[in-house]
MIVEX-819928 format. One record per residue (C-alpha): x, y, z; residue in three letters. Coordinates in steps of 0.2 Angstrom, whole numbers. Each point is the difference from the previous one (the first is absolute). Example, Ala and Ser with C-alpha at 12.3 -4.5 7.8 and 13.67 -1.06 7.14 Angstrom:
<nodes>
<node><px>62</px><py>-22</py><pz>39</pz><type>Ala</type></node>
<node><px>6</px><py>17</py><pz>-3</pz><type>Ser</type></node>
</nodes>
This chain:
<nodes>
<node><px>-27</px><py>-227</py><pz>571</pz><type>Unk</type></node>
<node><px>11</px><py>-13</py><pz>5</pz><type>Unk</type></node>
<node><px>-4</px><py>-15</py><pz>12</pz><type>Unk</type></node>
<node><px>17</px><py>-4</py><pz>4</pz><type>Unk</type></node>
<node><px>4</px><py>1</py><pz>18</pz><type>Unk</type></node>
<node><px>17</px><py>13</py><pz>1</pz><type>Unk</type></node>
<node><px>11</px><py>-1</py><pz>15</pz><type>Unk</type></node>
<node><px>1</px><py>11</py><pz>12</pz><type>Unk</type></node>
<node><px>13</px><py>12</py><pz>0</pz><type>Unk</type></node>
<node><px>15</px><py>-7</py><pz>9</pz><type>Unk</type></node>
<node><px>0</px><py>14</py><pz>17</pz><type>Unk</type></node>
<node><px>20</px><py>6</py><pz>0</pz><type>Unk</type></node>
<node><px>9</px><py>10</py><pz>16</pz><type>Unk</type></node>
<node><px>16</px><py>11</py><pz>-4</pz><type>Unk</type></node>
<node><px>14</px><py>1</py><pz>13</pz><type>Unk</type></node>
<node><px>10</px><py>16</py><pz>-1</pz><type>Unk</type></node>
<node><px>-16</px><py>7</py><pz>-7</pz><type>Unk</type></node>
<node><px>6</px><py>19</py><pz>5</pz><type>Unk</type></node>
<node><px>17</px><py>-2</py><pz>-11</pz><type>Unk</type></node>
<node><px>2</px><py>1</py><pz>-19</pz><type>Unk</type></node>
<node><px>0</px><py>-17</py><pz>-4</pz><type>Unk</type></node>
<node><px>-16</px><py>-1</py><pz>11</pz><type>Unk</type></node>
<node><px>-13</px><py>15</py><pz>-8</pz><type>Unk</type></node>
<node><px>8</px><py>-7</py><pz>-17</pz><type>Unk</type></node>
<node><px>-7</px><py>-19</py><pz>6</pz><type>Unk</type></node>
<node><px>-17</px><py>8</py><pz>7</pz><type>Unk</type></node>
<node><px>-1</px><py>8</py><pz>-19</pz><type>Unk</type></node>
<node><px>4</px><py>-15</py><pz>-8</pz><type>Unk</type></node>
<node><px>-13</px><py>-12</py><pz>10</pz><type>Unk</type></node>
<node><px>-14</px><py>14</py><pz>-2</pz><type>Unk</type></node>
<node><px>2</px><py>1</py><pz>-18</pz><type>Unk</type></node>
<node><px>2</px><py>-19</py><pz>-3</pz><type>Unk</type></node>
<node><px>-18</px><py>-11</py><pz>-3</pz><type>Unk</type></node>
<node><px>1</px><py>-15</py><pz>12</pz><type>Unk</type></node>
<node><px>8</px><py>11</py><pz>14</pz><type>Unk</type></node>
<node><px>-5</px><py>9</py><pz>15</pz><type>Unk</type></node>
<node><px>11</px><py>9</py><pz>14</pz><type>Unk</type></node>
<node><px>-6</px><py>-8</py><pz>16</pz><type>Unk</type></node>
<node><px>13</px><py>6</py><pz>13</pz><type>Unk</type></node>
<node><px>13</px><py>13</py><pz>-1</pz><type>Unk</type></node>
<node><px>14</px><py>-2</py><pz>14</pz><type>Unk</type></node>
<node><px>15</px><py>11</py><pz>7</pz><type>Unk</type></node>
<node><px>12</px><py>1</py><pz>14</pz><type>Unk</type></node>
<node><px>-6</px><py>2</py><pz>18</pz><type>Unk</type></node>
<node><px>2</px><py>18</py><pz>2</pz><type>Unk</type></node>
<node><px>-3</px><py>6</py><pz>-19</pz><type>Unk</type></node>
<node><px>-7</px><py>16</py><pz>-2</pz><type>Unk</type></node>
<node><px>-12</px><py>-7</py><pz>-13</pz><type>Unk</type></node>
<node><px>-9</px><py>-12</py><pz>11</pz><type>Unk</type></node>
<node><px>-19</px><py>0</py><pz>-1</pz><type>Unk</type></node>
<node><px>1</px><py>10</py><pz>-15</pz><type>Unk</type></node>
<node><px>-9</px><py>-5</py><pz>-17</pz><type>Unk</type></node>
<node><px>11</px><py>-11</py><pz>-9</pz><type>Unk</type></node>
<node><px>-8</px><py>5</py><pz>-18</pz><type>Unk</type></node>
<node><px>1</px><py>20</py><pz>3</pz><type>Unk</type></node>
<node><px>18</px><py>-2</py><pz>6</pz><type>Unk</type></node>
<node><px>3</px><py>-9</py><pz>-17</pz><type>Unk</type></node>
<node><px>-11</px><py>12</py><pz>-10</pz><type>Unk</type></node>
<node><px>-13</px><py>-11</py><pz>-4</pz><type>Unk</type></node>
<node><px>-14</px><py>7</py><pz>13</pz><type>Unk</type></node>
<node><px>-7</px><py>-7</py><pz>12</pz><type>Unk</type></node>
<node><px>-3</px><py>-19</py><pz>2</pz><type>Unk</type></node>
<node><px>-2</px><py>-4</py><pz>17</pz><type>Unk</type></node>
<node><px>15</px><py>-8</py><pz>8</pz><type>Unk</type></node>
<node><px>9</px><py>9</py><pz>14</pz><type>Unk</type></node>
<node><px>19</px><py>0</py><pz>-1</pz><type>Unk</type></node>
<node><px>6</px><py>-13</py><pz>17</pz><type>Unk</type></node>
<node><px>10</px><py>-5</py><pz>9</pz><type>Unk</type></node>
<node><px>-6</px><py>-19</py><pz>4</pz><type>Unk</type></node>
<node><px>6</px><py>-11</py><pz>-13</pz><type>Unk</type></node>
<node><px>-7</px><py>-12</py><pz>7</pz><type>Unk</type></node>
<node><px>-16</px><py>5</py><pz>1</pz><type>Unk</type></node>
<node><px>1</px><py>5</py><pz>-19</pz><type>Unk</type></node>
<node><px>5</px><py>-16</py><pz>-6</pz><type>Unk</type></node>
<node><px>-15</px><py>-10</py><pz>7</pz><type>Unk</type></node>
<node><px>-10</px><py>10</py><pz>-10</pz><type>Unk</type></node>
<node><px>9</px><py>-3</py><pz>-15</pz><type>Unk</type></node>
<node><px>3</px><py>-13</py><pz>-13</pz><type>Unk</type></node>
<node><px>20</px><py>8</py><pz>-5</pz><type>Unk</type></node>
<node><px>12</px><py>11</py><pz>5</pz><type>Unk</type></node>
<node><px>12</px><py>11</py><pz>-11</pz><type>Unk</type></node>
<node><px>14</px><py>2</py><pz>8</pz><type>Unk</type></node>
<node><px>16</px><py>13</py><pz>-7</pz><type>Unk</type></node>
<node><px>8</px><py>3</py><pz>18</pz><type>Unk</type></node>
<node><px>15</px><py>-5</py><pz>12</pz><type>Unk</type></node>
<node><px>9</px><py>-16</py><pz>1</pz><type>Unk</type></node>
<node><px>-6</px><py>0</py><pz>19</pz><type>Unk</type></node>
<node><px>-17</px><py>4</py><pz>-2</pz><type>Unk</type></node>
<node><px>-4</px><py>-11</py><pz>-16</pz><type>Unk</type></node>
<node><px>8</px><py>-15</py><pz>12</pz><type>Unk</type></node>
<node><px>-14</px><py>6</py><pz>13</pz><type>Unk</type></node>
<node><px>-14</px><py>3</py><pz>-13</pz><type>Unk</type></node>
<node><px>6</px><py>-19</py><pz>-6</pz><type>Unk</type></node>
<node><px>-4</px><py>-8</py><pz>15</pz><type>Unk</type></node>
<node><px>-16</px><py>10</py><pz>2</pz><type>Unk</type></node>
<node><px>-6</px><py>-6</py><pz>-18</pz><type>Unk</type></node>
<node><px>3</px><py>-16</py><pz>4</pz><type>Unk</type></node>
<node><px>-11</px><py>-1</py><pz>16</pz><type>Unk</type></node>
<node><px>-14</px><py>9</py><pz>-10</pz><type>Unk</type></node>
<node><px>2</px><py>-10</py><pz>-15</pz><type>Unk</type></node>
<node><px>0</px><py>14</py><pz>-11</pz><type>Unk</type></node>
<node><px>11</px><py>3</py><pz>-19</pz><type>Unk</type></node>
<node><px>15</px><py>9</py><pz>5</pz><type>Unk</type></node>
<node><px>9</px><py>13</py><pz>-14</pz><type>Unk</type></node>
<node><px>19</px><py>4</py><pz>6</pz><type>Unk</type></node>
<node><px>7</px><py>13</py><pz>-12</pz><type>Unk</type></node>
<node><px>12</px><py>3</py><pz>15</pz><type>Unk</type></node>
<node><px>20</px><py>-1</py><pz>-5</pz><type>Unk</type></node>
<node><px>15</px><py>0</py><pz>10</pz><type>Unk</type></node>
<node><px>-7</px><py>-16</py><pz>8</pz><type>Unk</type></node>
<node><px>16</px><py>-10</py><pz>6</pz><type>Unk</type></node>
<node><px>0</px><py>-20</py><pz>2</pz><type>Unk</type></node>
<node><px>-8</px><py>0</py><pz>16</pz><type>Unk</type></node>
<node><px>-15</px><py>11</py><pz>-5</pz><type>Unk</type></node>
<node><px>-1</px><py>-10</py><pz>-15</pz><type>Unk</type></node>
<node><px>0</px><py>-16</py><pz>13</pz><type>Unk</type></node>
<node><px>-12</px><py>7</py><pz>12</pz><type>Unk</type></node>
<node><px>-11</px><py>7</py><pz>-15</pz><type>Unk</type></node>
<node><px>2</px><py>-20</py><pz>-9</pz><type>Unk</type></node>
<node><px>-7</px><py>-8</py><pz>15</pz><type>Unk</type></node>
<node><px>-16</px><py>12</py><pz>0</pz><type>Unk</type></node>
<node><px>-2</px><py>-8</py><pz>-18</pz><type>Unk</type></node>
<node><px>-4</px><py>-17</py><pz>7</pz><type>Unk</type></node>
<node><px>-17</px><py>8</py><pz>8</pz><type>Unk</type></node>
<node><px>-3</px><py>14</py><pz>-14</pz><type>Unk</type></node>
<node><px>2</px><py>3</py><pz>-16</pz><type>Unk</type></node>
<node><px>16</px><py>11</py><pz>-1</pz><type>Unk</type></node>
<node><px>3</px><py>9</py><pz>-17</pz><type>Unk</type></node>
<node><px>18</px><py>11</py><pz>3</pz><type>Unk</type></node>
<node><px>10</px><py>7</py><pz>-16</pz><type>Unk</type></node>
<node><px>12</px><py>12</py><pz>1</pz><type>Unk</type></node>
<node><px>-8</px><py>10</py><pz>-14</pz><type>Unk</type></node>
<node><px>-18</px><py>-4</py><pz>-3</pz><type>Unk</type></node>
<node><px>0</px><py>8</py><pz>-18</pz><type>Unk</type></node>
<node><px>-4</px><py>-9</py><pz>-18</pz><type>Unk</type></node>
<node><px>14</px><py>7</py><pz>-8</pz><type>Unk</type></node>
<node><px>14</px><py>-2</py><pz>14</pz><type>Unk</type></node>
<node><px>-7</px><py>-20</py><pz>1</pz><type>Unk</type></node>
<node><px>2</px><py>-4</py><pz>-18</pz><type>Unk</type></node>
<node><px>16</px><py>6</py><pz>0</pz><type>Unk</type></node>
<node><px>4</px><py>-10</py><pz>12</pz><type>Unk</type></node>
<node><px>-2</px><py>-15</py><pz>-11</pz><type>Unk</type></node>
<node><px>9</px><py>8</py><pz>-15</pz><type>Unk</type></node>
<node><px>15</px><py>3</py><pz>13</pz><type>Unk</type></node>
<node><px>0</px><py>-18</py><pz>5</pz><type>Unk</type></node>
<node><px>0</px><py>-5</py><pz>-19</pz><type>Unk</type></node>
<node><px>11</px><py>11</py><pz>-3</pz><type>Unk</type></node>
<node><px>13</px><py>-5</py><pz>13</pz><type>Unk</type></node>
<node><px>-2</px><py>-19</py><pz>-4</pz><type>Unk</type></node>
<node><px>2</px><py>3</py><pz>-18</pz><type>Unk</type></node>
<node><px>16</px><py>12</py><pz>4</pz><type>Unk</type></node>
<node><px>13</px><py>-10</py><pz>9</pz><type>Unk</type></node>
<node><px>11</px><py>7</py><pz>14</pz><type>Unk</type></node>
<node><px>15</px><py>-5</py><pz>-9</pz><type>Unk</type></node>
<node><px>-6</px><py>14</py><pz>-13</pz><type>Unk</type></node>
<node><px>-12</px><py>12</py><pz>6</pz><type>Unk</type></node>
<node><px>2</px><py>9</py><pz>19</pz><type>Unk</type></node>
<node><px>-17</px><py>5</py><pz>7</pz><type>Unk</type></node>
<node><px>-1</px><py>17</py><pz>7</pz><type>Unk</type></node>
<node><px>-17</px><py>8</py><pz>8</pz><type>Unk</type></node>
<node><px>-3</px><py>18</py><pz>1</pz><type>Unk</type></node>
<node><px>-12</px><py>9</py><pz>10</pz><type>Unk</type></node>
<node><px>-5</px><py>18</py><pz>3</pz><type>Unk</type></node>
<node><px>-14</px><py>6</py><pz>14</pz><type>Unk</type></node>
<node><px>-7</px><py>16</py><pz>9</pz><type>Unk</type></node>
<node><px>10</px><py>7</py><pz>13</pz><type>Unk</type></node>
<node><px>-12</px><py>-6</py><pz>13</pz><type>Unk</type></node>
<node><px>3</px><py>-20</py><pz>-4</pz><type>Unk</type></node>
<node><px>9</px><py>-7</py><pz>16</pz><type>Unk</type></node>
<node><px>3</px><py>-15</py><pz>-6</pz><type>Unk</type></node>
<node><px>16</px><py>-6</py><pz>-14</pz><type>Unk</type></node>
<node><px>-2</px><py>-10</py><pz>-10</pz><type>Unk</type></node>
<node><px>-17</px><py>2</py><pz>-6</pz><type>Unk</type></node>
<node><px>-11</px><py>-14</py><pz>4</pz><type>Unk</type></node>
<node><px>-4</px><py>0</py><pz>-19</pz><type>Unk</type></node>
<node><px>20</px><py>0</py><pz>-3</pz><type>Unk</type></node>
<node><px>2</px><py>-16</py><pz>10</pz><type>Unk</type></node>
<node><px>-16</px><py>-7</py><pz>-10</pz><type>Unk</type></node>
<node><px>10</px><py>2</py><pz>-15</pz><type>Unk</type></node>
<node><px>18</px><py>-6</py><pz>7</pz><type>Unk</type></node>
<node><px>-10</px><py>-16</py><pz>7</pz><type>Unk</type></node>
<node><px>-8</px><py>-3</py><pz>-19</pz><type>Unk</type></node>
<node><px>20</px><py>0</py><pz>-5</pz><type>Unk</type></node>
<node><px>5</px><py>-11</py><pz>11</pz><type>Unk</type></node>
<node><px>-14</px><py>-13</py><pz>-2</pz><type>Unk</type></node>
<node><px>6</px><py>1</py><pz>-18</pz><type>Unk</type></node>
<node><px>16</px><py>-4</py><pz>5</pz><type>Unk</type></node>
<node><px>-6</px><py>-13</py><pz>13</pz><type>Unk</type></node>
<node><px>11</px><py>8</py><pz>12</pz><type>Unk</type></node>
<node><px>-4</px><py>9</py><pz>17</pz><type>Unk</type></node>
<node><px>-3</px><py>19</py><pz>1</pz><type>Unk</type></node>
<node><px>8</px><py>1</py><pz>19</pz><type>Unk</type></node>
<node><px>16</px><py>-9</py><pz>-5</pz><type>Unk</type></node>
<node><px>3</px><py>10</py><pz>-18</pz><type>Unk</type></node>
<node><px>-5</px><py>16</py><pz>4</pz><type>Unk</type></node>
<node><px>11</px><py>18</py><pz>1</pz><type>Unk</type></node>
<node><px>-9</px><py>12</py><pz>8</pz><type>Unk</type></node>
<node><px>14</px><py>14</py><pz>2</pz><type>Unk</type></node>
<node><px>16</px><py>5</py><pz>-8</pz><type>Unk</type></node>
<node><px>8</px><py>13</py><pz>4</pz><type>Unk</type></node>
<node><px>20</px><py>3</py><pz>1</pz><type>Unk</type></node>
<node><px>15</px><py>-14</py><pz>-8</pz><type>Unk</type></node>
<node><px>-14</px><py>-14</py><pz>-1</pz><type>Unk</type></node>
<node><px>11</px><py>-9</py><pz>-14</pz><type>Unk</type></node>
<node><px>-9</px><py>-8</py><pz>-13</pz><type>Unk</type></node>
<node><px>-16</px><py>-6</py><pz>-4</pz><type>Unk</type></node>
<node><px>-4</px><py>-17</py><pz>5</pz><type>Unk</type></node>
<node><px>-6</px><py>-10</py><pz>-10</pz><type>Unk</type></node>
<node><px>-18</px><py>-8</py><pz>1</pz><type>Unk</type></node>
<node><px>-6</px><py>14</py><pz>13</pz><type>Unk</type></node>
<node><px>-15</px><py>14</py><pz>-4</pz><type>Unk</type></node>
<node><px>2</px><py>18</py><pz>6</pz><type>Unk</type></node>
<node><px>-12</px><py>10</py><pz>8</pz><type>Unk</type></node>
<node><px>2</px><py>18</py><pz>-1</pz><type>Unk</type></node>
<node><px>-13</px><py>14</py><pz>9</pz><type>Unk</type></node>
<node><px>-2</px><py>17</py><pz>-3</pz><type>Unk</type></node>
<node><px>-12</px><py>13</py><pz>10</pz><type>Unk</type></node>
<node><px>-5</px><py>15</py><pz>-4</pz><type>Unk</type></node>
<node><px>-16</px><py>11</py><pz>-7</pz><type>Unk</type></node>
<node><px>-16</px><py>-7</py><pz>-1</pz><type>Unk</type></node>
<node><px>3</px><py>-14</py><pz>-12</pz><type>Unk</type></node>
<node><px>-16</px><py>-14</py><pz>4</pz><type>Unk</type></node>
<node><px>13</px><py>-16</py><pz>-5</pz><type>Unk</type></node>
<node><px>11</px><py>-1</py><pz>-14</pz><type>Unk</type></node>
<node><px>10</px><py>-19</py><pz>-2</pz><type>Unk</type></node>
<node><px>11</px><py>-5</py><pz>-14</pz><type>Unk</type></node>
<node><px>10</px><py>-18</py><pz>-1</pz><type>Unk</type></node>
<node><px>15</px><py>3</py><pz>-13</pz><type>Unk</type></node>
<node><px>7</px><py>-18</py><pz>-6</pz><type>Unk</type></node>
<node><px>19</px><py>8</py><pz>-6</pz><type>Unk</type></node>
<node><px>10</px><py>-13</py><pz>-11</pz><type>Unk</type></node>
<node><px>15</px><py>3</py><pz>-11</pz><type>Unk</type></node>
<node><px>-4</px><py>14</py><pz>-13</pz><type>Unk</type></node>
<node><px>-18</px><py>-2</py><pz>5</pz><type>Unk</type></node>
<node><px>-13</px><py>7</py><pz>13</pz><type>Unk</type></node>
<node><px>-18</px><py>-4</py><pz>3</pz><type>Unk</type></node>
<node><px>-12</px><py>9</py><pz>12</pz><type>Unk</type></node>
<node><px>-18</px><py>-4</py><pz>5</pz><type>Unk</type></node>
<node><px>-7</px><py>14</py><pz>8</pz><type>Unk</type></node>
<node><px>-15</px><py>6</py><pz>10</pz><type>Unk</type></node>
<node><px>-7</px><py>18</py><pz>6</pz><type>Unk</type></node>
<node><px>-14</px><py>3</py><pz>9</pz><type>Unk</type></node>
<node><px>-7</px><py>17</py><pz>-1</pz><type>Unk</type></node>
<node><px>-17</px><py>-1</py><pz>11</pz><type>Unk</type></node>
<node><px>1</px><py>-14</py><pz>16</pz><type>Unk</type></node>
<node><px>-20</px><py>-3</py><pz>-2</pz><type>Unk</type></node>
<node><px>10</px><py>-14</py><pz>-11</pz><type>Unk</type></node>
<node><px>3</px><py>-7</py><pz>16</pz><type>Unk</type></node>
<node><px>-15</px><py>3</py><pz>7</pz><type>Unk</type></node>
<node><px>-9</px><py>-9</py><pz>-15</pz><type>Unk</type></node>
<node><px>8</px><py>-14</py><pz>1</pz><type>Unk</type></node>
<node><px>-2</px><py>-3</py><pz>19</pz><type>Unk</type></node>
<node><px>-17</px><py>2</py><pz>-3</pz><type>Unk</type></node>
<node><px>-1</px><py>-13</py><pz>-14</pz><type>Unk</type></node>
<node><px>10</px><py>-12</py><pz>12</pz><type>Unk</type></node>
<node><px>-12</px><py>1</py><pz>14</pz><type>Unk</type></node>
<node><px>-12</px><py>-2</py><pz>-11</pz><type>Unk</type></node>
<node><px>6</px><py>-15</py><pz>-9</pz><type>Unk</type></node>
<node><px>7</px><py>-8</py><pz>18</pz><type>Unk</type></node>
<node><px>-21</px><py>0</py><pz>7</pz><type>Unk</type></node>
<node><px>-5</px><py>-17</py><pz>3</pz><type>Unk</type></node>
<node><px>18</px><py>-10</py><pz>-2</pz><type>Unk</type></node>
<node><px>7</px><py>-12</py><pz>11</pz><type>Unk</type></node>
<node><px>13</px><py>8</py><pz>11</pz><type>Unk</type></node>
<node><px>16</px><py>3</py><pz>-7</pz><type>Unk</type></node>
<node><px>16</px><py>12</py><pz>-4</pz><type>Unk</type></node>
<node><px>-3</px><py>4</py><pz>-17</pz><type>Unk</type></node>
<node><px>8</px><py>16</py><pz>-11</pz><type>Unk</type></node>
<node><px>-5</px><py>11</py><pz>-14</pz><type>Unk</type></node>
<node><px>6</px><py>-14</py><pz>-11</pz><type>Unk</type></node>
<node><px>-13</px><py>-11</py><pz>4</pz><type>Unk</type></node>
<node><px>-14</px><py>14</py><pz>0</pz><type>Unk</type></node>
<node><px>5</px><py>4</py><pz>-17</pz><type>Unk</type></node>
<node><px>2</px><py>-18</py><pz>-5</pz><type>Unk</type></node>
<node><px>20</px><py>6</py><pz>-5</pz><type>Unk</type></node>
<node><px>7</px><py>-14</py><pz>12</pz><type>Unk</type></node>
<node><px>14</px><py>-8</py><pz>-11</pz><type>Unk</type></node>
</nodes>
């Protein structure tokens, strides 16, 4: 028997905790050593409040009531995983900077004042936001970089393709704009400025040095992306597809994880995976 010490498991809440993303979160943390779900939160009004957040997931019971006090829930805690709202991560952000806890945001659709807002509660928390918490989608990330640094403008135009389930409200996917940001840093030009995010009737040709996002909904489809670099007489495509979002759900868990006990700070699956280039 061993006389080392081991730590504590680190006690986790889940907001959302009654939507997909949330049971496959609460499956994930009660499946993962070193883990424990601690607080489960939903929206003021949710059917699902004071409901067991385990047997809603399917794991049985495991004693933590579904609420509506985030609060509350996040004194108690030591992280929070967050795959929401723009709005409400911005809120949980403040509120996990005055508890001091580790705050997960898998949230997308964030725009530059969310992002802001969401910076700002970095400086009293540590703040770990990606726009797809995956391994895979991460990695890629860096070979798109690569890629687009090694394949100039002059000869290869960028192009990002996304496909999602019909209930995703947000376009492009948070993962897509991952990608298109890796491009660009390539590049060492700005996203904003060399973006094309619609064509649609005479739009004339394509400009030069720009990167394409296109989006299709439809199905059931957890996340496909695929960044084609198109030269003359030549194509390259780095692809990903996710066919089960516990992906996601995995690598929240190993962020909040990883984030317990740092200094306060806005850090991304990059750095959790030790990718950052």
């Amino acid at each position: 028997m061993s006389d080392v010490e081991q730590p504590t498991p680190m006690k986790l809440a889940v907001v959302g905790a009654a939507g997909r993303m949330g049971q496959t979160l609460i499956r994930i943390i009660h499946s993962t050593p070193g883990a424990m779900l601690s607080g489960a939160i939903e929206r003021v009004g949710s059917p699902h409040i004071g409901s067991d957040a385990g047997v809603l997931a399917g794991v049985g019971k495991l004693g933590v009531p579904i609420s509506d006090d985030a609060l509350a829930a996040f004194a108690g805690v030591e992280g929070v995983l967050d795959f929401t709202t723009p709005a409400a991560s911005v809120e949980f952000a403040g509120l996990a900077a005055q508890t001091g806890i580790v705050h997960v945001v898998g949230t997308t659709g964030c725009d530059s004042t969310d992002d802001a807002k969401i910076a700002l509660a970095a400086r009293h928390a540590v703040v770990i936001k990606s726009g797809n918490m995956s391994l895979g989608v991460n990695l890629l990330a860096v070979l798109v970089k690569q890629a687009a640094k090694a394949l100039g403008a002059d000869d290869f135009d960028v192009e990002i393709l996304e496909m999602h389930h019909k209930h995703k409200v947000d376009a492009p996917s948070g993962t897509a704009l991952l990608l298109g940001e890796a491009a660009a840093e390539g590049r060492n030009i700005g996203l904003g400025q060399h973006s094309v995010r619609v064509r649609d009737g005479h739009t004339g040709a394509r400009e030069a040095g720009t990167i394409g996002f296109a989006s299709l909904r439809g199905g059931s489809v957890v996340g496909d992306h695929s960044v084609i670099l198109a030269g003359q007489g030549e194509r390259i495509t780095l692809s990903h597809h996710a066919e089960d979002r516990s992906i996601f759900a995995r690598g929240a868990v190993k962020a909040a994880l990883w984030g317990r006990g740092r200094k306060p700070g806005l850090y991304t699956m990059l750095d959790v995976l030790g990718l950052d280039t």
